[in-house]
Residue frames relative to the residue before (quaternion, step in Angstrom):
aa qw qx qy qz dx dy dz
X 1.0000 0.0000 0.0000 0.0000 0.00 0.00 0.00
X 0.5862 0.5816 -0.2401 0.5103 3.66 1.29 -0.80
X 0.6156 0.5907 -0.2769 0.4421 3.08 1.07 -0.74
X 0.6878 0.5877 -0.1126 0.4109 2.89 0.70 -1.41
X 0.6173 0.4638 -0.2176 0.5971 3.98 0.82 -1.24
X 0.7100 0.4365 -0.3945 0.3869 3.58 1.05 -0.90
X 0.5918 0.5921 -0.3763 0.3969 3.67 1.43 -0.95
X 0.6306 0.6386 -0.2961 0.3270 3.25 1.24 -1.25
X 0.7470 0.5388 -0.2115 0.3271 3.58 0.96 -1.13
X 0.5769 0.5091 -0.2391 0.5924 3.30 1.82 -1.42
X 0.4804 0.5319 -0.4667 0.5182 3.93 0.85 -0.27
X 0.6666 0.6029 -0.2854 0.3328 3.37 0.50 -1.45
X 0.4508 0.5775 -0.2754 0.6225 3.50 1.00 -1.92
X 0.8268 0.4444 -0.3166 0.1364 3.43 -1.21 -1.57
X 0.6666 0.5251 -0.0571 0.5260 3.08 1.93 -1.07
X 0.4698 0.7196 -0.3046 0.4107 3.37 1.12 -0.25
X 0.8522 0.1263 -0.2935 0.4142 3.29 0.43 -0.55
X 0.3214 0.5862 -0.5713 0.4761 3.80 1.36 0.44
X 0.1241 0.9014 -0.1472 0.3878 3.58 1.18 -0.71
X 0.8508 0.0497 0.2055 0.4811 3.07 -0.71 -1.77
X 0.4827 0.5810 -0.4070 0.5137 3.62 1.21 -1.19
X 0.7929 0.5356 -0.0950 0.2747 3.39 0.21 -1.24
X 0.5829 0.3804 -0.2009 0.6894 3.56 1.65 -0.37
X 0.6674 0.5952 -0.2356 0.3806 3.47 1.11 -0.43
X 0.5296 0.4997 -0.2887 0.6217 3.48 1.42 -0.71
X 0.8456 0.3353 -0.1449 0.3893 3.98 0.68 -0.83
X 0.6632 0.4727 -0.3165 0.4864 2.98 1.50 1.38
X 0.6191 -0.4982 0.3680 0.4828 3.86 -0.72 0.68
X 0.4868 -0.6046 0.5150 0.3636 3.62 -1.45 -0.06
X 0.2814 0.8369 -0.2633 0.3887 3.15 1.69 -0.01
X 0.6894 0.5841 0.0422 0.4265 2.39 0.48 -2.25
X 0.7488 0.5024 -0.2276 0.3675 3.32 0.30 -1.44
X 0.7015 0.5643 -0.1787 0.3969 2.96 0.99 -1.53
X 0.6160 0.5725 -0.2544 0.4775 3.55 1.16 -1.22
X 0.8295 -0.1008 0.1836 0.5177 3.38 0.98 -1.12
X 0.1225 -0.8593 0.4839 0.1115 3.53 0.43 1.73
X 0.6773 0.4742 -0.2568 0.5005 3.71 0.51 -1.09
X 0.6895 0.5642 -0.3508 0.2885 4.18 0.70 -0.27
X 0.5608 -0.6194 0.3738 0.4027 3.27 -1.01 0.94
X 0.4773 -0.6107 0.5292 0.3452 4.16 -0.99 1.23
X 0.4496 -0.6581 0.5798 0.1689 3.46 -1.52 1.11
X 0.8510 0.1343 0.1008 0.4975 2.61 0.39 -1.66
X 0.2520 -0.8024 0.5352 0.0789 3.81 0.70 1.53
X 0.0219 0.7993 -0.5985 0.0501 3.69 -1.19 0.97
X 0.1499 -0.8875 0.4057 0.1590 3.73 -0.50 0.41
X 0.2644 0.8443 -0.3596 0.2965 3.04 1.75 1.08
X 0.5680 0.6258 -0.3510 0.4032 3.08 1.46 0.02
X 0.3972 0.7771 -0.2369 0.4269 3.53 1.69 -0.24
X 0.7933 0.3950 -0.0491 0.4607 2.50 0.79 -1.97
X 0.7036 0.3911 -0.1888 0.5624 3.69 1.21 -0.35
X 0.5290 0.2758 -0.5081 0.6212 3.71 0.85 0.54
X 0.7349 0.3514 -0.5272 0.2419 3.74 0.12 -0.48
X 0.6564 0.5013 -0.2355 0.5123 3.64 1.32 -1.29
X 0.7649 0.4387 -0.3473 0.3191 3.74 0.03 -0.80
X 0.9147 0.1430 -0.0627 0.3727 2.71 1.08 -1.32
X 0.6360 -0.6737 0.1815 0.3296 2.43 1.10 1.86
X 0.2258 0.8411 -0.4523 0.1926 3.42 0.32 1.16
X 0.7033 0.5352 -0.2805 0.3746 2.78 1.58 -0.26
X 0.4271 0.5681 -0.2993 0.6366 3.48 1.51 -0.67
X 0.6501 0.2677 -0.3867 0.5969 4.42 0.81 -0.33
X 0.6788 0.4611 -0.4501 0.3522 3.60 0.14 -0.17
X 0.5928 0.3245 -0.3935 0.6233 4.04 1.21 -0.47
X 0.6566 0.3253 -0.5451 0.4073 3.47 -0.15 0.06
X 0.6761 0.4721 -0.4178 0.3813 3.53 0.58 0.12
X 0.5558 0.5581 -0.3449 0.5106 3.62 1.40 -0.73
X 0.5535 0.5347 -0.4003 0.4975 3.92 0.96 -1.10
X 0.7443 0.4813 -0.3340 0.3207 3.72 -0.27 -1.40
X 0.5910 0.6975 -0.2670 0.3047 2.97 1.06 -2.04
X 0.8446 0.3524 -0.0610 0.3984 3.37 0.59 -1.91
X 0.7309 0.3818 -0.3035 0.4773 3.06 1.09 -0.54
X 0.4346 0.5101 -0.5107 0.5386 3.85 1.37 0.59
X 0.4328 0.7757 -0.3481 0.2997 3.47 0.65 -0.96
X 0.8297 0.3630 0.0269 0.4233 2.54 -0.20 -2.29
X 0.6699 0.1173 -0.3645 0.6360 3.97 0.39 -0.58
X 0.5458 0.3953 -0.5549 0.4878 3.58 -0.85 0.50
X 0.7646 0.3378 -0.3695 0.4059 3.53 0.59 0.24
X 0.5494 0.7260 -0.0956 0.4024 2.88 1.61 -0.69
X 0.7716 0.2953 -0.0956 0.5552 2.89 0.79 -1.53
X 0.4364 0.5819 -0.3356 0.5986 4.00 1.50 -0.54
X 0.7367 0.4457 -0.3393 0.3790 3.39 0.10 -0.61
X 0.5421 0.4788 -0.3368 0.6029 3.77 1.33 -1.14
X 0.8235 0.4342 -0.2462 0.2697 3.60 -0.23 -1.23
X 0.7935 0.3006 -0.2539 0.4643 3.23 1.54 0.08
X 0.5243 0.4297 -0.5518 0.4858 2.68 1.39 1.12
X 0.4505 0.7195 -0.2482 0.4666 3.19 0.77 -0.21
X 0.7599 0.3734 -0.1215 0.5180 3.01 0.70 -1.02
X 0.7818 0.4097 -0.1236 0.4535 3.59 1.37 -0.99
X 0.7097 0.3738 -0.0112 0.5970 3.18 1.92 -0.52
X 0.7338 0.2893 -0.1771 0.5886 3.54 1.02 0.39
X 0.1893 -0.7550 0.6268 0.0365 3.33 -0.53 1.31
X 0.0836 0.7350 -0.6321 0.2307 3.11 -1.27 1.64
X 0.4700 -0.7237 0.3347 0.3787 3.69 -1.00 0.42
X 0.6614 0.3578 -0.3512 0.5578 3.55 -1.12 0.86
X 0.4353 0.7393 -0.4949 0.1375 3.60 0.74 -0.42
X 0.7337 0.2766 -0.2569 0.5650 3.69 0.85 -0.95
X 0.6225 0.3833 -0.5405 0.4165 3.49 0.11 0.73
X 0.2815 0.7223 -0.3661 0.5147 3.50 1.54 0.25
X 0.7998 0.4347 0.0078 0.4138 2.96 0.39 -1.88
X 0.6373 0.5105 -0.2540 0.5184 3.66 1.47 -0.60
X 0.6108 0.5031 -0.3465 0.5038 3.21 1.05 -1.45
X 0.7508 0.4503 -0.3344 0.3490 3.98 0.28 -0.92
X 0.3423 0.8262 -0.2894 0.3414 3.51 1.89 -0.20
X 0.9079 0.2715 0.1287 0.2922 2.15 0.53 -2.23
X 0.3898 0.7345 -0.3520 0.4297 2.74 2.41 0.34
X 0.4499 0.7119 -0.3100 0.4414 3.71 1.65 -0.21
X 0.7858 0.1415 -0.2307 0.5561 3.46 0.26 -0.63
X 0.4568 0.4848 -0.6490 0.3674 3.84 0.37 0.96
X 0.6504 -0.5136 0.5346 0.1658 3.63 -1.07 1.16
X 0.5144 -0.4905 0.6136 0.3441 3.70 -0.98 0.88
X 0.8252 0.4329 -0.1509 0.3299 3.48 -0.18 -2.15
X 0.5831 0.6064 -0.3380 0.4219 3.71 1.15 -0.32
X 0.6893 0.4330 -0.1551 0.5598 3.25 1.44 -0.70
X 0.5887 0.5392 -0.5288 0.2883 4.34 0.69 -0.71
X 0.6590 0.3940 -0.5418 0.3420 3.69 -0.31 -0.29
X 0.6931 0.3388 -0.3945 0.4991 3.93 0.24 -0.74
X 0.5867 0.4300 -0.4419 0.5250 4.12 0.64 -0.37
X 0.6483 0.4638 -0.4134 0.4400 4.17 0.25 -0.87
X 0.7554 0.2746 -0.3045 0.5111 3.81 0.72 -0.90
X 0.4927 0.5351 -0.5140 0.4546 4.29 0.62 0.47
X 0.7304 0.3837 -0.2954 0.4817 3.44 1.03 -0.74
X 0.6953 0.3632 -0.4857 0.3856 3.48 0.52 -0.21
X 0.3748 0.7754 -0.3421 0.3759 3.64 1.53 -0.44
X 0.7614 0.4964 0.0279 0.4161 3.27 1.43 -1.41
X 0.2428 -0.8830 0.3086 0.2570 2.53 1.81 -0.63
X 0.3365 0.6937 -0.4725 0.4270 3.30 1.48 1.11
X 0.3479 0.7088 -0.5510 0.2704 3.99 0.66 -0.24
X 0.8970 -0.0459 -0.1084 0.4262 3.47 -1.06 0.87
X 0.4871 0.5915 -0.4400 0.4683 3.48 0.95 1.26
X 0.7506 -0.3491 0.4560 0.3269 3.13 -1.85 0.85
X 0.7742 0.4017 -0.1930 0.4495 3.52 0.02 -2.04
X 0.8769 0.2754 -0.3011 0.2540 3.61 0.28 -0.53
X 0.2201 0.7105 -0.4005 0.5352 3.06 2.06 0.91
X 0.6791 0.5449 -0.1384 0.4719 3.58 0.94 -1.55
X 0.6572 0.5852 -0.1684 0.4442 3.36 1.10 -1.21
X 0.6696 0.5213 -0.1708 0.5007 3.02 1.13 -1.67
X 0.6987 0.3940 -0.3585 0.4776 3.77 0.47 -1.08
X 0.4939 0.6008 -0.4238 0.4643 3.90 0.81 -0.58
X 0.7717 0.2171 -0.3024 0.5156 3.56 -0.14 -0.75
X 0.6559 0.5259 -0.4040 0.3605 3.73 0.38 -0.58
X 0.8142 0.2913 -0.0910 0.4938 3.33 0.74 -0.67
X 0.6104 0.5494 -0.3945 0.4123 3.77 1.11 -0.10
X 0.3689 0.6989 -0.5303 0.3070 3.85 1.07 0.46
X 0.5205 0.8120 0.0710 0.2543 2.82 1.26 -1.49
X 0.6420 0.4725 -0.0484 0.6018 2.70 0.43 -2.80
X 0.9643 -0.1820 -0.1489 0.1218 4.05 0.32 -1.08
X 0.0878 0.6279 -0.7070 0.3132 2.41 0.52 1.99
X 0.4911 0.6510 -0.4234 0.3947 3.63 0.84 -0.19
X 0.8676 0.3609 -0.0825 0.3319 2.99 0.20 -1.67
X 0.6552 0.5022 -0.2224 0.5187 3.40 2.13 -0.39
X 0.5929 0.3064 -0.4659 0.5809 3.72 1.49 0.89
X 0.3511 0.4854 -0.6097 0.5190 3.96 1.02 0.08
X 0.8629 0.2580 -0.2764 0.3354 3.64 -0.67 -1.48
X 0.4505 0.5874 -0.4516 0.4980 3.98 0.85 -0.21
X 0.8341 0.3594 -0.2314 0.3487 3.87 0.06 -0.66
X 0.2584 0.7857 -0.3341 0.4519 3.11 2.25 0.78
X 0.2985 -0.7297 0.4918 0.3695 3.27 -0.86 0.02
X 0.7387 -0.4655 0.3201 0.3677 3.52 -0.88 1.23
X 0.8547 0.2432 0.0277 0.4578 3.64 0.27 -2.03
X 0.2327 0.6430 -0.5681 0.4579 2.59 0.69 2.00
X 0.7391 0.4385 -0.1702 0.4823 2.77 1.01 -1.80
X 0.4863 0.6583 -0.3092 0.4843 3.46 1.60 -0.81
X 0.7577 0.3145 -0.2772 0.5001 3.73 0.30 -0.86
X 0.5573 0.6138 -0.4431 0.3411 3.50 0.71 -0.22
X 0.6497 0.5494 -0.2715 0.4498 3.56 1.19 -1.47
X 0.6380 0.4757 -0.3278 0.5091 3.73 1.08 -1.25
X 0.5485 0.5566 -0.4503 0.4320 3.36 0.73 -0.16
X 0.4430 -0.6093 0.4985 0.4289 3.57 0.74 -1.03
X 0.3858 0.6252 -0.5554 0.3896 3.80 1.00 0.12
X 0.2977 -0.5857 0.7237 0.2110 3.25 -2.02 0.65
X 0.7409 -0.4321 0.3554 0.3716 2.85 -2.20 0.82
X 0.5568 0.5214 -0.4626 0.4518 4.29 0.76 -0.33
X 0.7022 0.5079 -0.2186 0.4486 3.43 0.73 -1.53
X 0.5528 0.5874 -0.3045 0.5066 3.93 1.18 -0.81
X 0.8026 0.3223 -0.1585 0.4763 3.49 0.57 -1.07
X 0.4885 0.5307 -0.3303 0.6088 3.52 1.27 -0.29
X 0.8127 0.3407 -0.1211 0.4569 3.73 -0.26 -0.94
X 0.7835 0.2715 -0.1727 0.5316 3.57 0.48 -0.89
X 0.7050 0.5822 -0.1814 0.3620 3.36 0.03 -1.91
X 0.6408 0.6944 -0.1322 0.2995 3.69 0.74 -1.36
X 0.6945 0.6226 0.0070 0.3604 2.28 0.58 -2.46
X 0.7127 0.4476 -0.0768 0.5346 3.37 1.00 -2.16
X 0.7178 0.3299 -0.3324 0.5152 3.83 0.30 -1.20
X 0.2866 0.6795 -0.6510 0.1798 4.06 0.29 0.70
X 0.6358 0.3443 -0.3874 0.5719 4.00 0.70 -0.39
X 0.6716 0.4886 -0.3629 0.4225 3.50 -0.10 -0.09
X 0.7376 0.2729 -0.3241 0.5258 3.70 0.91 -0.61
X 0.4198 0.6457 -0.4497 0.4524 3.56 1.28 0.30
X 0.6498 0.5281 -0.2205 0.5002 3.03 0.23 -1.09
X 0.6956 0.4543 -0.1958 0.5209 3.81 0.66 -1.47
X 0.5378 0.5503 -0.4587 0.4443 3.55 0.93 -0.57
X 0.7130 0.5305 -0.2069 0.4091 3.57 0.39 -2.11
X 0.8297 0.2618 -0.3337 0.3629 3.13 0.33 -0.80
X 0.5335 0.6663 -0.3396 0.3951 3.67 0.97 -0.53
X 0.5996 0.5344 -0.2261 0.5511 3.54 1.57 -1.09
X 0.4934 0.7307 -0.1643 0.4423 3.37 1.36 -1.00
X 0.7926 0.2598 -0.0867 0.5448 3.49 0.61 -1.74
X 0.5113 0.5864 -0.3701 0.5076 4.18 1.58 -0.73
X 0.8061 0.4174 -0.2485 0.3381 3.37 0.32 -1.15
X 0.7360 0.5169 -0.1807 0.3981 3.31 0.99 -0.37
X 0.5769 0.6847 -0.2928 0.3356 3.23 1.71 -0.96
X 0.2392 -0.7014 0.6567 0.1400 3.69 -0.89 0.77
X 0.7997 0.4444 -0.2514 0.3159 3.34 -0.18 -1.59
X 0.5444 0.5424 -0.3380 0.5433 4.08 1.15 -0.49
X 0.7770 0.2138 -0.2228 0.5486 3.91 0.12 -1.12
X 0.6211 0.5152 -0.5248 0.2711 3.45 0.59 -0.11
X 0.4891 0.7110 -0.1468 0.4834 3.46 1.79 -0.74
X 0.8082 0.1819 -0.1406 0.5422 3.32 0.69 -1.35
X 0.6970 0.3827 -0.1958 0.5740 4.19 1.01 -0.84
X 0.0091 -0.8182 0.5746 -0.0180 3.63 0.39 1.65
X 0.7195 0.4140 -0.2059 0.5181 3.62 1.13 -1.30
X 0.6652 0.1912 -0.3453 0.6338 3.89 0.46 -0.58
X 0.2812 -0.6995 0.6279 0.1934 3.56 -1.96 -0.49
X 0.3257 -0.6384 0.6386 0.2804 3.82 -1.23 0.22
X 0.7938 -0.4217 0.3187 0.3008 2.79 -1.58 0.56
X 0.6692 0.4606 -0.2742 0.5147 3.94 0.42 -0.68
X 0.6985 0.5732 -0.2193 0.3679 3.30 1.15 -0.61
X 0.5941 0.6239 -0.0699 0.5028 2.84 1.59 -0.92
X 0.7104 0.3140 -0.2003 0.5971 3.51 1.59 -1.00
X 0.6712 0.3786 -0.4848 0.4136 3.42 0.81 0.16
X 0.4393 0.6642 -0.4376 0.4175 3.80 1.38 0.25
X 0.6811 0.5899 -0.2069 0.3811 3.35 1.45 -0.47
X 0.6244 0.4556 -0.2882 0.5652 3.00 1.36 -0.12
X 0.4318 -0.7374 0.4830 0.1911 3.98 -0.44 1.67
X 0.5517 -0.4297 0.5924 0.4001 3.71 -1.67 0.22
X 0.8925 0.2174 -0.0541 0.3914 4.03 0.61 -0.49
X 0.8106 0.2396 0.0297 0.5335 2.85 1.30 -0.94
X 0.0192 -0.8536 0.5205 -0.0103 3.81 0.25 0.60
X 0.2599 -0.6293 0.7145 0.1610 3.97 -0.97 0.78
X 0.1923 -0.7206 0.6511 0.1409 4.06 -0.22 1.41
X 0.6226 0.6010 -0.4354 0.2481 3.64 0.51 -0.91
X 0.6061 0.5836 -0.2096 0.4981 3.46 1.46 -1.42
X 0.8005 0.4098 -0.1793 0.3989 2.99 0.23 -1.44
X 0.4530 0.5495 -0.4038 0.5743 3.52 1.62 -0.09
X 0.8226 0.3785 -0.2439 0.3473 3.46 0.19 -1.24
X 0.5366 0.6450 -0.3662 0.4023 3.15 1.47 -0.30
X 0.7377 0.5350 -0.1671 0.3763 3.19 0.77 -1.45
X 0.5896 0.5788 -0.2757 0.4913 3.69 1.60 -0.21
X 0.5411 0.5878 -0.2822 0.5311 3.36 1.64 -0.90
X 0.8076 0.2938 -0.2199 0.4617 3.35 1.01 -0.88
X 0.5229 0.4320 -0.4967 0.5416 3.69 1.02 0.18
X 0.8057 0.4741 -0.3196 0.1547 3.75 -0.03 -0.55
X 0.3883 0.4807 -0.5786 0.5323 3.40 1.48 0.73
X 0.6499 0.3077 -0.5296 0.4499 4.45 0.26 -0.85
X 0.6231 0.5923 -0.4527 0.2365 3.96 0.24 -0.83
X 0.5820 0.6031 -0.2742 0.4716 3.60 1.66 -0.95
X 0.5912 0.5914 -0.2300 0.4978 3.39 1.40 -1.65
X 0.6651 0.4702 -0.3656 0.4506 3.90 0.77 -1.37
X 0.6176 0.5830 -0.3606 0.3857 3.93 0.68 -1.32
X 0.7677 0.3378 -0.3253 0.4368 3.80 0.38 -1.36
X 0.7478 0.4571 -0.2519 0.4103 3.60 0.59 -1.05
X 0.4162 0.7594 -0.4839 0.1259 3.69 0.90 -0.86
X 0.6764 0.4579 -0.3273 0.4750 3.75 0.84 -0.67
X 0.4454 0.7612 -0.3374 0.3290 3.67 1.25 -0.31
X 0.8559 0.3035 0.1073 0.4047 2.27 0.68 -2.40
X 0.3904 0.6753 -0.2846 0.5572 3.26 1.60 0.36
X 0.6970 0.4817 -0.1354 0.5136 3.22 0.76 -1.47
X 0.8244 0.4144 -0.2104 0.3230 3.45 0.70 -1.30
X 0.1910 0.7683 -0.4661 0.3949 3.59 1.98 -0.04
X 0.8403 0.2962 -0.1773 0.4180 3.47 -0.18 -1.47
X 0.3562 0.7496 -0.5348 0.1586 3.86 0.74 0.27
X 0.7140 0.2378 -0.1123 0.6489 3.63 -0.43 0.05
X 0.5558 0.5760 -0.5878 0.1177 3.87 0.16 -0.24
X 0.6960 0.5714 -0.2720 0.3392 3.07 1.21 -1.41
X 0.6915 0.2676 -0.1185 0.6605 3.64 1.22 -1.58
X 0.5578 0.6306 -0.5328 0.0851 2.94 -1.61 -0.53
């Protein structure tokens, strides 16, 4: 029973400052200032309405839905070839393939931006959609297939085998067969990939100087001296509550998919 009152209280604690976040977004800056830690009298939800409209949150929130989806999608795409391929087709060099893309993991975003900032302007992608898209693709497709090459490894072989006696090509194999199966796995790769796009400052802030994403946009809100917490409170909920919607439907997905490849691969 002690136990319990004790779980109950440290629950209590843990919750406290979601809490405050949360009375904060639904008060004046006024307010805040007069009294940060006090229950809100006079609750208001103008602060919505001025992080989405003033500050131009909305025009950052479709540039974030554009990037988002269209990183998404080829990062699935192209993860999806390379790990079958990689897991299902015997070729030379193949596992040094597989090492080199390893070992692209423990290289640091920030170790790479000056030779990545001067490929994109090379490219002539600097303050674009596409080279936002481009950018998250290579940043995040090490990953995507090593993922997708211990999902398809933990297949059974004479699948791909009965497909060929069938007369299917290696497109038609990976279309028809390959696909079909790695559907929990590119879930999972979806959520989380949307996960790491949607959140990223330090990539679009780099490559979108003149337009902005959404994360960008709330961390513009916060002054060198001054800061409006209410906004920047209310702002930051607008922008957590499309993944929070994404975490609710999928949550068994993405739970499940953690352990892909742990066992085989």
């Amino acid at each position: 029973m002690a136990a319990r009152r004790a779980d109950g209280r440290a629950g209590a604690l843990l919750r406290l400052p979601a809490l405050l976040r949360a009375q904060q977004r639904a008060e004046t800056n006024k307010g805040y200032i007069l009294d940060r830690f006090g229950i809100v009298a006079d609750p208001t939800f103008d602060n919505f309405v001025q992080a989405w409209h003033r500050s131009h949150l909305d025009a950052y929130f479709l540039n974030s839905v554009v990037v988002t989806v269209g990183a998404v999608a080829l990062l699935l795409f192209v993860a999806s070839l390379a790990g079958f391929a990689l897991a299902c087709l015997r070729f030379p060099f193949r596992r040094l393939i597989f090492i080199i893309i390893l070992a692209a993991l423990m290289i640091p975003v920030q170790v790479v931006l000056v030779p990545f900032y001067k490929t994109i302007i090379g490219l002539g992608l600097l303050n674009t959609r596409a080279g936002l898209i481009v950018s998250y693709t290579a940043f995040f497709l090490p990953f995507s297939v090593y993922l997708m090459t211990a999902f398809y490894a933990g297949l059974p072989h004479e699948l791909v085998e009965a497909a060929r006696i069938d007369g299917a090509s290696l497109p038609q194999v990976w279309w028809h067969v390959m696909l079909p199966l790695g559907k929990p796995a590119l879930i999972t790769l979806a959520i989380l990939n949307t996960l790491y796009c949607w959140n990223d400052v330090l990539i679009s802030l780099l490559v979108l100087q003149k337009e902005r994403t959404l994360m960008v946009g709330i961390a513009a809100l916060k002054g060198e001296y001054t800061t409006n917490v209410p906004l920047l409170t209310a702002g930051i909920v607008l922008a957590a509550l499309p993944i929070v919607i994404l975490y609710v439907i999928f949550q068994r997905q993405i739970v499940n998919g953690i352990a892909v490849g742990a066992v085989k691969g």
